[in-house]
MMTF fields as JSON, N, C-alpha, C and O atoms, coordinates in Angstrom:
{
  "mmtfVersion": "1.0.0",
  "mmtfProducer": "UNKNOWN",
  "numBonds": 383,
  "numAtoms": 384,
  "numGroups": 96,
  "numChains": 1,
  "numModels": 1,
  "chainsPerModel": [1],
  "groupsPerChain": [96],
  "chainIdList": ["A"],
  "bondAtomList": [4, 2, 8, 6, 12, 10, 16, 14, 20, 18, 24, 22, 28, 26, 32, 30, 36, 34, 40, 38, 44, 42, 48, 46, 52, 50, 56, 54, 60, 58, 64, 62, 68, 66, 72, 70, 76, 74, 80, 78, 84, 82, 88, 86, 92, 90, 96, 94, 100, 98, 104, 102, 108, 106, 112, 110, 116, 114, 120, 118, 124, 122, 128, 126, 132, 130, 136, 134, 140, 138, 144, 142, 148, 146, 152, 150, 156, 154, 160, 158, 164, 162, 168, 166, 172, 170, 176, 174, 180, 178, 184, 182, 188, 186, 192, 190, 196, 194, 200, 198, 204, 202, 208, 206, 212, 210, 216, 214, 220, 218, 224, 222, 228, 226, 232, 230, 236, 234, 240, 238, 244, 242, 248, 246, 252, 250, 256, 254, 260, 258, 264, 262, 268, 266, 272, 270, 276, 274, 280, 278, 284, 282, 288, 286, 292, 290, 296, 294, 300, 298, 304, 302, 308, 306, 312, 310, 316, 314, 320, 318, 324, 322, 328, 326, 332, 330, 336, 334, 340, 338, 344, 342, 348, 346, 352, 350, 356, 354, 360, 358, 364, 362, 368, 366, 372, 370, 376, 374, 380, 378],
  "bondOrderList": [1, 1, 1, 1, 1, 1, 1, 1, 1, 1, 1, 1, 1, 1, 1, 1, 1, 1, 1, 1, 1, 1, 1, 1, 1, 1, 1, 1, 1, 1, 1, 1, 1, 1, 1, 1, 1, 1, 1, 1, 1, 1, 1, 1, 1, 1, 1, 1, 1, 1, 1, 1, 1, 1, 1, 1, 1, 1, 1, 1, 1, 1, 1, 1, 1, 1, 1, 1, 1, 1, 1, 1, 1, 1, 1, 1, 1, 1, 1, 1, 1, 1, 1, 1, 1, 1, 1, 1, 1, 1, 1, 1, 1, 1, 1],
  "groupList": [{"groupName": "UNK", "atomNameList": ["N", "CA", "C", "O"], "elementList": ["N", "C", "C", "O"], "formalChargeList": [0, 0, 0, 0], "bondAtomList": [1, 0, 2, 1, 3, 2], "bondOrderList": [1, 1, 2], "singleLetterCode": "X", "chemCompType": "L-PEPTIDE LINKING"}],
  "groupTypeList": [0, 0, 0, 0, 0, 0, 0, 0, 0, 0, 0, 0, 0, 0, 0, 0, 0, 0, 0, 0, 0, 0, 0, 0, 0, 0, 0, 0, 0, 0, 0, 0, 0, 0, 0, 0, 0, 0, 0, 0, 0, 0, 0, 0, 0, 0, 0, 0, 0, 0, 0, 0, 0, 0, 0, 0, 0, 0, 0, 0, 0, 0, 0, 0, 0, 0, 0, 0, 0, 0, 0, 0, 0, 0, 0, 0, 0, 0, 0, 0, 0, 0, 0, 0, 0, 0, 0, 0, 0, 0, 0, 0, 0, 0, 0, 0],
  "groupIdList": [1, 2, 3, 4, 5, 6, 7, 8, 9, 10, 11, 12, 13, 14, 15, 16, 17, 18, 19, 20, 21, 22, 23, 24, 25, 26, 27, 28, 29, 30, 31, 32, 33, 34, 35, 36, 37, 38, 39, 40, 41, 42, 43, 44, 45, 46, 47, 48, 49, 50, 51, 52, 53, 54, 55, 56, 57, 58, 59, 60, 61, 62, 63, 64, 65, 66, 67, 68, 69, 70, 71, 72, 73, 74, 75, 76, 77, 78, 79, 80, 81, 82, 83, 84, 85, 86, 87, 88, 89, 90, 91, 92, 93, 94, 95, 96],
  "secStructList": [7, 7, 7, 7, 7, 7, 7, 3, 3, 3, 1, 1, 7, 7, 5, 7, 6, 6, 1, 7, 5, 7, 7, 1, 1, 1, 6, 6, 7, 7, 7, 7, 1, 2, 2, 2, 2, 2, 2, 2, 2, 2, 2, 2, 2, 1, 1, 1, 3, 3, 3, 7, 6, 6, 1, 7, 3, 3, 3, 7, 7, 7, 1, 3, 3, 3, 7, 7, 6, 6, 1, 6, 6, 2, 2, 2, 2, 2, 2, 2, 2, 2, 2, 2, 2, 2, 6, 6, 6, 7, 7, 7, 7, 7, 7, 7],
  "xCoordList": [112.668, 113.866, 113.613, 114.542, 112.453, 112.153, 111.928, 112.114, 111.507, 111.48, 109.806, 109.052, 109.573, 108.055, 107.591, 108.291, 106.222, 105.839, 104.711, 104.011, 104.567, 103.618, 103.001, 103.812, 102.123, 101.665, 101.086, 100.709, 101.146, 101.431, 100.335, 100.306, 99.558, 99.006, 99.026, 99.335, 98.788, 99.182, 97.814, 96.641, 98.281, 97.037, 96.544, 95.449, 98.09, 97.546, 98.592, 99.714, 98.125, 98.207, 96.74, 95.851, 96.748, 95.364, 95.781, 96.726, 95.171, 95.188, 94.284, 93.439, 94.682, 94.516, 93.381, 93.412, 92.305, 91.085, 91.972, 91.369, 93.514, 93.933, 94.644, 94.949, 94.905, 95.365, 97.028, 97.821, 97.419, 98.706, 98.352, 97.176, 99.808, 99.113, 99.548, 100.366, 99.057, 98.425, 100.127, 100.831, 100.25, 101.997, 101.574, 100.419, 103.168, 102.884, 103.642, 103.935, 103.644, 103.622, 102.482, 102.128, 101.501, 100.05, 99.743, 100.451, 98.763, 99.004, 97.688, 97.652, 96.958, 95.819, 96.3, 95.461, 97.962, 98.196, 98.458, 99.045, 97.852, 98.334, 97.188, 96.165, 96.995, 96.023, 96.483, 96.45, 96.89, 97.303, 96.445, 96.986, 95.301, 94.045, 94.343, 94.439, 94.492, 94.211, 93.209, 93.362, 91.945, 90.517, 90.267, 89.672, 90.777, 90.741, 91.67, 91.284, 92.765, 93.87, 93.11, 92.71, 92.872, 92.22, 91.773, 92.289, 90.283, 89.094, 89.462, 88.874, 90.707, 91.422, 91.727, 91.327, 92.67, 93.283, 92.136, 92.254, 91.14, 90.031, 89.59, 89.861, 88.719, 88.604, 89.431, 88.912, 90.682, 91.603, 91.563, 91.626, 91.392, 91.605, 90.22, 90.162, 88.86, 88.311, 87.313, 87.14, 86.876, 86.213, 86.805, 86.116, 88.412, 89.247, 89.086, 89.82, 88.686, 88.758, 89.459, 90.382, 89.446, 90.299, 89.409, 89.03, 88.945, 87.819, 89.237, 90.096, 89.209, 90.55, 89.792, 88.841, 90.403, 90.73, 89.369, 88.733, 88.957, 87.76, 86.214, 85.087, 86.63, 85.688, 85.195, 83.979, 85.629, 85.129, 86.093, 87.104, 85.565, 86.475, 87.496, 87.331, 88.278, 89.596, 89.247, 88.983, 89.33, 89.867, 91.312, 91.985, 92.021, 92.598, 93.212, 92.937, 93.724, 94.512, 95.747, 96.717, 95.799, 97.122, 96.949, 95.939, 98.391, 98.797, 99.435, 99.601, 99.83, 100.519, 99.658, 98.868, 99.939, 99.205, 100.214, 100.621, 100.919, 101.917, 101.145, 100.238, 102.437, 101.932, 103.898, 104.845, 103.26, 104.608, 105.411, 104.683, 106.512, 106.849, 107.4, 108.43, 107.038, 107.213, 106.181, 106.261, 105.204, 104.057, 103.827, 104.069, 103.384, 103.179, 101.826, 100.681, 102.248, 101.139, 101.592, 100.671, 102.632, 102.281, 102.22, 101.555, 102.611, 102.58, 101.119, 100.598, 100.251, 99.036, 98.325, 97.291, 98.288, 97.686, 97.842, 96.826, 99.208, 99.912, 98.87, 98.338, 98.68, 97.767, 96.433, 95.787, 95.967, 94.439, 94.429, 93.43, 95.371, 94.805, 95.273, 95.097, 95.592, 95.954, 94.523, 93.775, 94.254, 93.167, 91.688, 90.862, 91.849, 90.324, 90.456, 89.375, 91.638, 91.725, 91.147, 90.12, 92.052, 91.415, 89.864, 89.174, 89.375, 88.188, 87.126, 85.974, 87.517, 87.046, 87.558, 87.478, 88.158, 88.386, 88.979, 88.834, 90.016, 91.053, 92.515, 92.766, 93.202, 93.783, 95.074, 95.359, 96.149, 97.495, 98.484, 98.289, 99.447, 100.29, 101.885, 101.98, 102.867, 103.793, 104.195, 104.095, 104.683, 104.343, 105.396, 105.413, 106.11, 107.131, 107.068, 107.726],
  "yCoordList": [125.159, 125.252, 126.029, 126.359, 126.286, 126.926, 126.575, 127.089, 125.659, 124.033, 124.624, 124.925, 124.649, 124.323, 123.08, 122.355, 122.836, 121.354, 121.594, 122.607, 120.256, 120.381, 118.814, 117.954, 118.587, 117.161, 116.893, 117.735, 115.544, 115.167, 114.027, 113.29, 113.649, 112.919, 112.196, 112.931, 111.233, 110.449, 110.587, 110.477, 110.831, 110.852, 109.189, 108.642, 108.703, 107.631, 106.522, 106.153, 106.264, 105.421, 105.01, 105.815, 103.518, 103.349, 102.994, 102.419, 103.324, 103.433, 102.231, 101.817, 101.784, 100.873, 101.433, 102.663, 100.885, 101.273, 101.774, 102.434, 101.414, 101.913, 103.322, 104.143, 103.682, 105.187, 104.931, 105.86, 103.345, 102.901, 102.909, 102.824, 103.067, 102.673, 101.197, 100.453, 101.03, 99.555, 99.343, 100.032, 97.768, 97.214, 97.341, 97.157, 97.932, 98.028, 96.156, 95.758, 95.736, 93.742, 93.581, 92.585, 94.702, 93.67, 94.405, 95.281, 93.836, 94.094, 95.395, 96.002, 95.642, 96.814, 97.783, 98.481, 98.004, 99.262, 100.59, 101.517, 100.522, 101.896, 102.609, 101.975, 103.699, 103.995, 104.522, 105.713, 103.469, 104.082, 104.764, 105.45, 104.693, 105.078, 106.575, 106.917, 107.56, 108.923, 109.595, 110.56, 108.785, 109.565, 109.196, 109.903, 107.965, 107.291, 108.07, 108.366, 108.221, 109.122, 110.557, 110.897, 111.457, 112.417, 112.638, 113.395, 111.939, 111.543, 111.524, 112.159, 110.534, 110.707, 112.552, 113.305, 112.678, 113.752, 115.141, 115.843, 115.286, 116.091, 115.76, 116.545, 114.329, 114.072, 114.335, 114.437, 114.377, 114.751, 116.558, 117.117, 116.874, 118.587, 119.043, 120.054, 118.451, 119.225, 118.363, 118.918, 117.06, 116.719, 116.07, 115.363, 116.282, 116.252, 114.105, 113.554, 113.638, 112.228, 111.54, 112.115, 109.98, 108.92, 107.912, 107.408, 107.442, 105.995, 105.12, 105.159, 104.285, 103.144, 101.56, 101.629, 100.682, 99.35, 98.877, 98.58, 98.881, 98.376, 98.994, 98.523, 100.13, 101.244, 101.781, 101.938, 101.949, 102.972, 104.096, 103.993, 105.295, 106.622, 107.296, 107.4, 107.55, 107.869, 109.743, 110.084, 110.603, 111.798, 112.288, 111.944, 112.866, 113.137, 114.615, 115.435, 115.16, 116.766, 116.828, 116.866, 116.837, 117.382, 118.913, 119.518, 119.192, 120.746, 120.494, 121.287, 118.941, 118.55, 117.401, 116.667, 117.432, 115.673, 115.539, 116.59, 114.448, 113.74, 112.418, 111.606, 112.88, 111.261, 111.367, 112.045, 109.785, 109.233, 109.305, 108.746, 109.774, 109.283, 108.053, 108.094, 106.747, 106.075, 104.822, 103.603, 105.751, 105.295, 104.979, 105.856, 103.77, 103.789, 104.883, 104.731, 105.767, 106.749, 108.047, 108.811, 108.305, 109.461, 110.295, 111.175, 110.643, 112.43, 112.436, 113.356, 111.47, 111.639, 111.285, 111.949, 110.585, 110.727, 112.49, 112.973, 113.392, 114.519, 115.511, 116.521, 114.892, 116.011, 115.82, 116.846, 115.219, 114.683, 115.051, 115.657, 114.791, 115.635, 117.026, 117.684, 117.532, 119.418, 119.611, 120.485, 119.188, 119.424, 119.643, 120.549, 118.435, 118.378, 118.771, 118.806, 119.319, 119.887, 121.405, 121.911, 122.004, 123.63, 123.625, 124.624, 122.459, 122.323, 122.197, 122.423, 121.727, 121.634, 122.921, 123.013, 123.963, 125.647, 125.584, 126.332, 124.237, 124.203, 125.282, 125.315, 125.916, 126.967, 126.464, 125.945, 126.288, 125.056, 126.174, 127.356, 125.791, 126.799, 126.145, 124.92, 126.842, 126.338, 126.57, 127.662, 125.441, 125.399, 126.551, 126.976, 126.757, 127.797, 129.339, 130.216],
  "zCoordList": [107.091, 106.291, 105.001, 104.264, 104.77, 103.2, 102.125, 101.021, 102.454, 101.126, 101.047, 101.973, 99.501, 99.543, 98.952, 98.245, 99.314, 99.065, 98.203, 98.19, 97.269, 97.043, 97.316, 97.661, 97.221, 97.234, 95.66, 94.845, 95.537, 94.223, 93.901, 94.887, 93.069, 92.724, 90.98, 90.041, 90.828, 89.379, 88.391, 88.745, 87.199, 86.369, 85.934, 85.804, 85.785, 85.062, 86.035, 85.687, 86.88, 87.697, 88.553, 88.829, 88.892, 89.895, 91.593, 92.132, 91.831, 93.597, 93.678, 92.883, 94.842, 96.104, 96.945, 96.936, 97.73, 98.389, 99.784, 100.631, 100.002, 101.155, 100.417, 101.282, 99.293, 98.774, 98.401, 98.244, 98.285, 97.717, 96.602, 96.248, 95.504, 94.318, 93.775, 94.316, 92.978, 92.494, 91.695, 90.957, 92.459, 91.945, 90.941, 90.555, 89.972, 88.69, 87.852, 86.724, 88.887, 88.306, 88.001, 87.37, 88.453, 88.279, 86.258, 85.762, 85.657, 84.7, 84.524, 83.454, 85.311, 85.371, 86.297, 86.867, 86.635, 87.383, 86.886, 87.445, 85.585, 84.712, 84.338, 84.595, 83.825, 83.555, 81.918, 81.61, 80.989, 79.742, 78.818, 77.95, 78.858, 77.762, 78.329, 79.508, 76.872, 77.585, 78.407, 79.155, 78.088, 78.393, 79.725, 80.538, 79.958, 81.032, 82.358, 83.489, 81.833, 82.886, 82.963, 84.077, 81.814, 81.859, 82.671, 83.494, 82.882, 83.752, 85.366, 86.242, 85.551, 86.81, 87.239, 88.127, 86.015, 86.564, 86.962, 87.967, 85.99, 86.4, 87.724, 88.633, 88.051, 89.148, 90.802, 91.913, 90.448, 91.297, 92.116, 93.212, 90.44, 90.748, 91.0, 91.699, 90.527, 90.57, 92.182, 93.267, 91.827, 92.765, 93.853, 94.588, 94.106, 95.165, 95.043, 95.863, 94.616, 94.436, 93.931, 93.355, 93.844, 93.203, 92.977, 94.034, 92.025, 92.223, 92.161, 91.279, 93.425, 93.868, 92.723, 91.945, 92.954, 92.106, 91.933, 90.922, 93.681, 94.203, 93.65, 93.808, 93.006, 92.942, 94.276, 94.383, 94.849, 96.155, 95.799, 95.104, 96.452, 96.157, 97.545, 98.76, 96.848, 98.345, 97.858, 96.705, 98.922, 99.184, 98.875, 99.847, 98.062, 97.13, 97.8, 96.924, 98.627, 97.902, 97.428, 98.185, 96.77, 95.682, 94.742, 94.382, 94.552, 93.917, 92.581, 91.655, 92.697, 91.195, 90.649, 91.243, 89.649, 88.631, 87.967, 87.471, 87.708, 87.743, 86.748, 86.934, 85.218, 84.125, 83.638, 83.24, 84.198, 84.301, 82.635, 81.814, 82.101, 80.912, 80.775, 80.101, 81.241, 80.748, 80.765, 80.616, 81.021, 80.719, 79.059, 78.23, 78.708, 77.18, 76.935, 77.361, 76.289, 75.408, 76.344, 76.631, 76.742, 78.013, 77.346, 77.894, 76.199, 75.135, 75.148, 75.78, 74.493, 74.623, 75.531, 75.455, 76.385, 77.734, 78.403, 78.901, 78.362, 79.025, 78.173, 78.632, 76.596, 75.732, 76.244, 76.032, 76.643, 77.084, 78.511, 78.898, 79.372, 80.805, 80.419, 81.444, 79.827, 79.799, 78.902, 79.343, 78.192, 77.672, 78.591, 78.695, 79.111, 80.096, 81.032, 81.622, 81.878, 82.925, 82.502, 82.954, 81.529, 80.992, 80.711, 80.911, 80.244, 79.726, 80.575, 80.203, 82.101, 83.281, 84.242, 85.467, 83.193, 84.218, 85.313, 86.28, 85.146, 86.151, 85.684, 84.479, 86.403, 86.364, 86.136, 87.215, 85.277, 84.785, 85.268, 84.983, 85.936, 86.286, 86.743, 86.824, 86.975, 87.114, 88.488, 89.047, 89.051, 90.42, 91.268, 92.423, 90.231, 91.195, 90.656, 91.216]
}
């Protein structure tokens, strides 16, 4: 049909050892610390990973990283993954 896709992954959200992400009832389903989401979002783009709840690591491809605004801190969490993503010579672009 002509639709393009991208697949999408969360900076500051935590995943599930099955690659769900973690109910946000529970009170550790966020990833609000910037350095902390950062860390995700690099991990995502660069070493294709996710360390899940359990700490084991899920396989990851995504074209987007995705921080939720209504995440508490998302301006600075959004300033902290654009930061370490460039800083890690990941290439920021607009998807269309």
């Amino acid at each position: 049909m002509g639709f393009r896709l991208a697949a999408e992954a969360f900076a500051d959200r935590v995943y599930e050892p099955d690659g769900t992400l973690r109910n946000r009832t529970l009170s550790d389903a966020l990833l609000a610390e910037p350095e902390r989401a950062a860390q995700q979002a690099v991990d995502i783009a660069v070493r294709r990973r996710i360390v899940a709840s359990d700490s084991s690591e899920l396989t990851v491809e995504a074209n987007t990283i995705c921080v939720h605004s209504d995440t508490p801190g998302s301006v600075a969490i959004a300033r902290a993954v654009n930061q370490r993503l460039k800083d890690a010579g990941v290439l920021l672009r607009s998807f269309l």
